[in-house]
C-alpha positions as CSV (number, residue, x, y, z in Angstrom):
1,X,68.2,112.7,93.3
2,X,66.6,110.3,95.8
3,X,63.1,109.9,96.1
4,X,60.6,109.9,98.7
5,X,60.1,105.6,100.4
6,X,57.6,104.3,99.3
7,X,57.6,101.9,102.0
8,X,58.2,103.8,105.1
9,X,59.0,103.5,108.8
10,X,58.7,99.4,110.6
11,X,60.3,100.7,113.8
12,X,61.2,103.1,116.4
13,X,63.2,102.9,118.6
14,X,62.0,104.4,121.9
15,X,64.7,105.3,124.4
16,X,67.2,107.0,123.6
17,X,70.7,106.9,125.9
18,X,73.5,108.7,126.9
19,X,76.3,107.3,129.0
20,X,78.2,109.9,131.2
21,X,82.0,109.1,132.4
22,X,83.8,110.5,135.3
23,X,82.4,114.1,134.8
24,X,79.1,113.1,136.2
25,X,75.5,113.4,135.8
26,X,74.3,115.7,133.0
27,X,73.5,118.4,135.3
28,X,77.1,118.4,136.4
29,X,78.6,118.4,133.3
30,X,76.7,121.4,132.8
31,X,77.4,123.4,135.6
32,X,81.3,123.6,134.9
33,X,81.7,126.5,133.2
34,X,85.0,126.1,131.6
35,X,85.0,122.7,130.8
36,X,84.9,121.2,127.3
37,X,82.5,118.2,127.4
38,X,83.9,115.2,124.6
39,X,81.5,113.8,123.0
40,X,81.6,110.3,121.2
41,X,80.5,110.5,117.4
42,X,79.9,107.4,114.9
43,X,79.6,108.9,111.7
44,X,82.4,110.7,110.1
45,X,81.3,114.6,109.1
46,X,80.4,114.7,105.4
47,X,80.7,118.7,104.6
48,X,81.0,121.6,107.4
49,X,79.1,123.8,105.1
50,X,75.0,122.8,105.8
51,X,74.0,123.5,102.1
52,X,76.4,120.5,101.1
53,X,75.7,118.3,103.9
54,X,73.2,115.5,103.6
55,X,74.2,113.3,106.9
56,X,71.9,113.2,109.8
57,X,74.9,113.1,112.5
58,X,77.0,116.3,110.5
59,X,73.6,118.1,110.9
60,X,73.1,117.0,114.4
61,X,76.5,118.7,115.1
62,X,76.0,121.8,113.0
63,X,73.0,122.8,114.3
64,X,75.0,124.0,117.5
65,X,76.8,126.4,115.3
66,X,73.9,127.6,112.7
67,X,69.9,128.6,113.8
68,X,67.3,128.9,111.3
69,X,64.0,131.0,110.8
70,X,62.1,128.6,113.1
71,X,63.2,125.6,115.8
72,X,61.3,122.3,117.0
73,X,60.7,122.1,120.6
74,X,61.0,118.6,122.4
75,X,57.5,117.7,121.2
76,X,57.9,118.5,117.4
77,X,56.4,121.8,117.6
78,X,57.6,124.8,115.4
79,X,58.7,127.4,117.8
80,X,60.6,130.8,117.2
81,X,64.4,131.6,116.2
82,X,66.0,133.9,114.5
83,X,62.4,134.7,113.3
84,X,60.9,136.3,116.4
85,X,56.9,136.1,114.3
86,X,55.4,135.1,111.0
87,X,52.3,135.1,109.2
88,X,50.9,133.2,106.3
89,X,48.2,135.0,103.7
90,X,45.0,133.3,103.1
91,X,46.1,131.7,100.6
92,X,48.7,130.2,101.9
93,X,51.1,130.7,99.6
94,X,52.8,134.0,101.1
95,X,55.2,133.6,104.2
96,X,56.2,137.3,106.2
97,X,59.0,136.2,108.9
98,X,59.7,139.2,111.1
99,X,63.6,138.5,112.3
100,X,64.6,139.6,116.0
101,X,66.9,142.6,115.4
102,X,69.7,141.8,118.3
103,X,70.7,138.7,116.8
104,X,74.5,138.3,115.2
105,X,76.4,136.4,113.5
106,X,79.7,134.7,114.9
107,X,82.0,137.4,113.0
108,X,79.6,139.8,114.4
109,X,77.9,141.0,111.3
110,X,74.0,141.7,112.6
111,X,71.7,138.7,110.9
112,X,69.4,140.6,108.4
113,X,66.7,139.6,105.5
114,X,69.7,139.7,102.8
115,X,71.1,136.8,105.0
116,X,68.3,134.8,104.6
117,X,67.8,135.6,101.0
118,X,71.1,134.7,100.5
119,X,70.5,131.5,102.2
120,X,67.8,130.2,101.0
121,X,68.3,131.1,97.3
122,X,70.8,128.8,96.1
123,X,68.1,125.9,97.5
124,X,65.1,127.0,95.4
125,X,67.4,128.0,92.3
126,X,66.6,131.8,92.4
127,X,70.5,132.4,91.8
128,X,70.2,131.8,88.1
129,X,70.9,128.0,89.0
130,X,69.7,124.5,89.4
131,X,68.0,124.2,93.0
132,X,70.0,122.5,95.4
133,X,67.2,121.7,97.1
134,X,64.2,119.2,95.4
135,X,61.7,120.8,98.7
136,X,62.4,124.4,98.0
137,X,61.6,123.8,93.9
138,X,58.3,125.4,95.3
139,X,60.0,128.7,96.4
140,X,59.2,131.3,93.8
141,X,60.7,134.1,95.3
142,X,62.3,135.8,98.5
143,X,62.5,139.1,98.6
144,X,63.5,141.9,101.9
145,X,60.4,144.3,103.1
146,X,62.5,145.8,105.1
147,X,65.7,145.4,107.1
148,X,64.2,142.9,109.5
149,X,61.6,141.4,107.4
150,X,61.6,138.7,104.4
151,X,58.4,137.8,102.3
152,X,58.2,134.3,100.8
153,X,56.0,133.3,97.9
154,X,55.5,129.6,97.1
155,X,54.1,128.4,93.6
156,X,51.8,125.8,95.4
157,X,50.1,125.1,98.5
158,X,53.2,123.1,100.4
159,X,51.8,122.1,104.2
160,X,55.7,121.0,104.9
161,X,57.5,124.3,103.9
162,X,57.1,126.2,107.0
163,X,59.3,123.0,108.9
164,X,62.3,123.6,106.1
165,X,62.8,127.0,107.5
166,X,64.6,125.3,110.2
167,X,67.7,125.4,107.7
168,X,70.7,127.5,108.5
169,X,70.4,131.3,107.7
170,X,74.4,132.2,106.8
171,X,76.3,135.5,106.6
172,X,75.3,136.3,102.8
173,X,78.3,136.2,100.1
174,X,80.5,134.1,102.8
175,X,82.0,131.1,100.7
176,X,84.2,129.6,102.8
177,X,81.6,127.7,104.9
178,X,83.4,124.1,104.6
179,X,86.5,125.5,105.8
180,X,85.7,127.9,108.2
181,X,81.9,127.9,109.0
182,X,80.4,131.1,110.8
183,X,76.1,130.8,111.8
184,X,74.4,132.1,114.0
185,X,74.0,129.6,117.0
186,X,74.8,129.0,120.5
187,X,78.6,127.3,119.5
188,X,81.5,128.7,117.5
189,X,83.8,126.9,115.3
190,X,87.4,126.0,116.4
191,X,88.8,124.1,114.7
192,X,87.9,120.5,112.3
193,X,90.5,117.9,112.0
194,X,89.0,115.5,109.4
195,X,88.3,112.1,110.7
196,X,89.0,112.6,114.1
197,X,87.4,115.7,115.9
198,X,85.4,118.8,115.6
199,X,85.8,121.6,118.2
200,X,83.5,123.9,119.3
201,X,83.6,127.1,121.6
202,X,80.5,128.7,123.6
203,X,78.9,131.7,121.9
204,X,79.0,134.0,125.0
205,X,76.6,136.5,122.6
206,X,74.2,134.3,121.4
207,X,71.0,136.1,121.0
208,X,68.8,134.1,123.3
209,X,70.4,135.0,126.4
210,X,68.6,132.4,128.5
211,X,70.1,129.8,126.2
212,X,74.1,130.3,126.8
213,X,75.5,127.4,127.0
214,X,76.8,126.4,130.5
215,X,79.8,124.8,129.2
216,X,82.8,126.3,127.9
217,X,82.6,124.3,124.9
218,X,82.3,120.7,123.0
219,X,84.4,117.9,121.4
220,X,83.2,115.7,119.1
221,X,85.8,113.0,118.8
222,X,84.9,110.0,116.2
223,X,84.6,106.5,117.6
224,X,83.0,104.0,115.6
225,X,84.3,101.1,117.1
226,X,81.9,100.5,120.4
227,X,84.5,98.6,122.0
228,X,86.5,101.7,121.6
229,X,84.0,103.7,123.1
230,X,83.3,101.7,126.1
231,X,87.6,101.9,127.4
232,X,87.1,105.7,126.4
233,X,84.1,106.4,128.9
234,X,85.9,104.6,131.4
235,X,89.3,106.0,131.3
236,X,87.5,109.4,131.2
237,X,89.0,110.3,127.2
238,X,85.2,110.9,126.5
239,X,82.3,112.5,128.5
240,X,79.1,111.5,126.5
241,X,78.4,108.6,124.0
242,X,75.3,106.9,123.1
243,X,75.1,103.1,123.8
244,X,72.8,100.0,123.1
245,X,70.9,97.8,125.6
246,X,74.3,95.5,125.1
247,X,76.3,98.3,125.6
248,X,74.1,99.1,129.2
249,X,74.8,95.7,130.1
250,X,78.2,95.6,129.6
251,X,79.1,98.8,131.9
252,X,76.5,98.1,134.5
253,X,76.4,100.2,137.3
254,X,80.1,102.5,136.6
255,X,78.4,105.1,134.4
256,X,75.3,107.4,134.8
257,X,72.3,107.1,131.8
258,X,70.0,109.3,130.3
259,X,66.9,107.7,129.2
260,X,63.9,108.9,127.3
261,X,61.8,108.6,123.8
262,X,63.1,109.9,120.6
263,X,62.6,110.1,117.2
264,X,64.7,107.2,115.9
265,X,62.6,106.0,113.2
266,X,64.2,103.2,110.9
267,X,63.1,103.4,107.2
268,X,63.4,101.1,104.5
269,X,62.9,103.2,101.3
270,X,61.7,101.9,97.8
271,X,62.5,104.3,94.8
272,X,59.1,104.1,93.2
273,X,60.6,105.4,90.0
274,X,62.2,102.1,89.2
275,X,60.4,98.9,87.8
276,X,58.9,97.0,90.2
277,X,58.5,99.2,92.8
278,X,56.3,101.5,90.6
279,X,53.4,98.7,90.9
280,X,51.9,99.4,94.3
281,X,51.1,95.7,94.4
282,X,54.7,95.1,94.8
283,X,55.3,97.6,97.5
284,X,52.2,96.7,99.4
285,X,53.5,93.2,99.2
286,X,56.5,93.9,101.1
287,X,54.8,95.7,103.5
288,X,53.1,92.7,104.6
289,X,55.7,90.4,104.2
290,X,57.5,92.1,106.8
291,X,57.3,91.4,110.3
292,X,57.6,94.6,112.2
293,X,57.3,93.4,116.2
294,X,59.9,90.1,115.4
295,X,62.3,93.6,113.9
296,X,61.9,95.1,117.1
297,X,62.6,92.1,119.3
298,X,65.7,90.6,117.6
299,X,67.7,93.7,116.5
300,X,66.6,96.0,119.3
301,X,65.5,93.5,122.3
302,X,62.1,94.4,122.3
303,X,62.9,98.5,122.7
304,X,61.0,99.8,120.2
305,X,57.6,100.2,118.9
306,X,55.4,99.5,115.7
307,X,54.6,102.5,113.6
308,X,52.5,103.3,110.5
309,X,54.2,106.7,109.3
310,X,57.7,108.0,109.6
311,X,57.0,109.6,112.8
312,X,57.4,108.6,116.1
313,X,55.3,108.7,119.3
314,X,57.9,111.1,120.6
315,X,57.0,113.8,117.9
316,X,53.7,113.7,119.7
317,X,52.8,116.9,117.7
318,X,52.3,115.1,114.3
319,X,52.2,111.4,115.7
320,X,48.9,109.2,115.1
321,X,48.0,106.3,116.7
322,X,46.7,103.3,114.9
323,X,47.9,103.7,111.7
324,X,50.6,101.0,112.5
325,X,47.6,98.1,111.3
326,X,47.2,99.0,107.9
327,X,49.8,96.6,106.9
328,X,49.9,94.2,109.6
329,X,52.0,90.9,109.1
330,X,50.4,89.2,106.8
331,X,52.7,87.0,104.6
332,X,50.2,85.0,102.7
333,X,48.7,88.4,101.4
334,X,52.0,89.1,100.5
335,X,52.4,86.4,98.5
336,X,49.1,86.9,96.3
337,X,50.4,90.4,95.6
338,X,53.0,89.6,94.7
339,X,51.8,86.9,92.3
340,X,48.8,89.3,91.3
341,X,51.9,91.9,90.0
342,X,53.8,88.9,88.4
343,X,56.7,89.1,90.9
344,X,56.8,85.5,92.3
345,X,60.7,85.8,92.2
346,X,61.4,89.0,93.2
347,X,64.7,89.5,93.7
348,X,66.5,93.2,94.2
349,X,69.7,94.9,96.0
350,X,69.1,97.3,99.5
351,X,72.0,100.1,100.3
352,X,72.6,99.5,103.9
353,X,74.6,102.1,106.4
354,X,77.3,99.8,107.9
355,X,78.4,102.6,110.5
356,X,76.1,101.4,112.9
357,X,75.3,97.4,113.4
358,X,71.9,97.9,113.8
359,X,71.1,99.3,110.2
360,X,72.5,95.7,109.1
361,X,71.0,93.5,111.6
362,X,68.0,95.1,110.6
363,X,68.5,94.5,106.6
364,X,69.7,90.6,107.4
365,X,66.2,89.9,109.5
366,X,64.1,91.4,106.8
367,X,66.1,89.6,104.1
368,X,64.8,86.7,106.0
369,X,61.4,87.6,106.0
370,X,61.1,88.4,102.4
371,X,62.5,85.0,101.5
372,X,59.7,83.6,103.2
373,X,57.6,84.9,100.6
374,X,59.8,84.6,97.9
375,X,61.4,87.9,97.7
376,X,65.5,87.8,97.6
377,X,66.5,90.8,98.9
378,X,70.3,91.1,98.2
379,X,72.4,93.9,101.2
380,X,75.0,96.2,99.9
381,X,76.9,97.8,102.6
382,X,77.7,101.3,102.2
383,X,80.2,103.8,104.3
């Protein structure tokens, strides 16, 4: 089980964009009712079924079919789902969710507390297993008050737990979630044909009635290959894809953007369980030794800022400002560290995402910077 980084966000990058083909602007897209928007995707789905799925894309895309106790607004702030009110005891151990009564499922089986027990069960390891779930460990039960109303108790004081609620509450005893997923959420499941698509249908009884999707429904059609991309916006095969600045450049003025902040934070993680990341010297060392702003203008032309937690300053809720100068670039500090902890010759392996060229371009210019201190950092590319 992976632990938390030790050494945590350099960079974020600040605008995200969407390109939009021959359908239009966003607005338009939106206002044809029966059409099926394609959307690019880079990363190949891992698991339909959320309590197997640990890649950020897959969960991007599921979370059209599923809902949870709570949602984020744009800001980062917990806002209400499929529970319509909670309350937390004084001692802040005990959490009472009160579940709007009109909301169903996509089979439609009315969503009730035994769903959410069910749900959340197998995560904390209350069904007579091993928790799936290292952040629900703290769970120490879930039980129904009523119908419409689930009680959970925590072991410890956990400031994050009311956040993980935002995990999918599924019909309870349904087992067939990786084939033939049913939630809760504004988009059905049609149909998944593995490595190449995943189709999606409007919800026309989705609980939150001023949230009905516009569209009749949505494509996701994998395209890693940006070239790829690029021909399929313009011959119209594809509505929506993300792009880079590059990728901006390249199709000028033929295709309408979407610009804004998001959270896109990039984070290189250090197992602190293994020698010599368990001496903070050696972690603090690399901290200074790498050169956040140079990150930010070479890999993503200067679109990006510094940061000194994982969040960004989209997540405006949580974000603080100045934190990103407690390990300013400093490479001769670095270096004493690093000779303080006995690790002049540092030399270890980093797992890298080669789906998108960023995540690399970003390992090769820190490899860089740590040899500049002495530090070989060796890149393993993984799918």
């Amino acid at each position: 089980m992976l632990k938390k980084p030790l050494v945590k966000a350099f960079a974020a990058v600040t605008s995200a964009m969407l390109l939009f083909g021959a359908t239009g602007s966003l607005t338009q897209v939106n206002a044809q009712s029966d059409r099926v928007v394609k959307f690019a995707m880079v990363s190949e789905i891992d698991s339909l079924d959320p309590k197997q799925s640990s890649g950020t894309d897959t969960g991007s895309m599921l979370s059209n079919m599923h809902d949870g106790l709570i949602d984020f607004d744009e800001a980062g702030t917990i806002i209400p789902n499929l529970a319509e009110s909670w309350e937390v005891s004084e001692d802040n151990l005990t959490y009472t969710f009160k579940l709007v009564e009109d909301a169903t499922f996509h089979n439609g089986d009315t969503v009730t507390a035994d769903d959410v027990i069910w749900s959340y069960a197998s995560l904390a390891g209350l069904d007579g297993e091993e928790a799936t779930s290292s952040k629900w460990e703290v769970v120490e039960s879930i039980t129904a008050v009523d119908e419409f109303t689930v009680e959970i108790t925590l072991s410890s004081i956990d400031s994050g737990f009311l956040a993980r609620t935002l995990m999918p509450v599924m019909p309870a005893d349904y087992e067939d979630q990786a084939s033939m997923p049913i939630g809760a959420g504004p988009f059905k499941f049609v149909e998944w044909n593995q490595g190449e698509s995943l189709v999606m249908e409007r919800n026309d009884d989705y609980y939150l009635g001023d949230k009905v999707a516009e569209i009749a429904g949505v494509e996701w059609i994998l395209m890693q290959d940006p070239a790829t991309i690029t021909l399929a916006l313009q011959t119209g095969e594809i509505d929506i894809a993300g792009t880079s600045i590059e990728g901006k450049a390249q199709l000028g003025d033929t295709m309408n953007y979407v610009e804004g902040p998001q959270n896109m934070v990039v984070i290189f993680g250090l197992n602190h369980t293994h020698e010599p990341f368990q001496d903070i010297k050696v972690r603090q060392a690399i901290n200074f030794a790498i050169n956040k702003q140079e990150l930010i203008d070479v890999v993503f032309q200067g679109n990006g800022v510094e940061l000194g937690s994982m969040f960004s300053p989209a997540m405006e809720y949580y974000y603080q400002e100045g934190l990103e100068d407690v390990y300013a670039y400093d490479p001769e500090k670095a270096k004493e560290l690093l000779a303080e902890a006995g690790q002049e010759d540092l030399t270890f392996t980093i797992k890298v995402p080669s789906h998108a060229q960023f995540y690399v371009d970003t390992a090769q210019v820190m490899a860089s910077q740590l040899s500049q201190v002495g530090v070989t950092m060796e890149i393993q590319p993984i799918e």
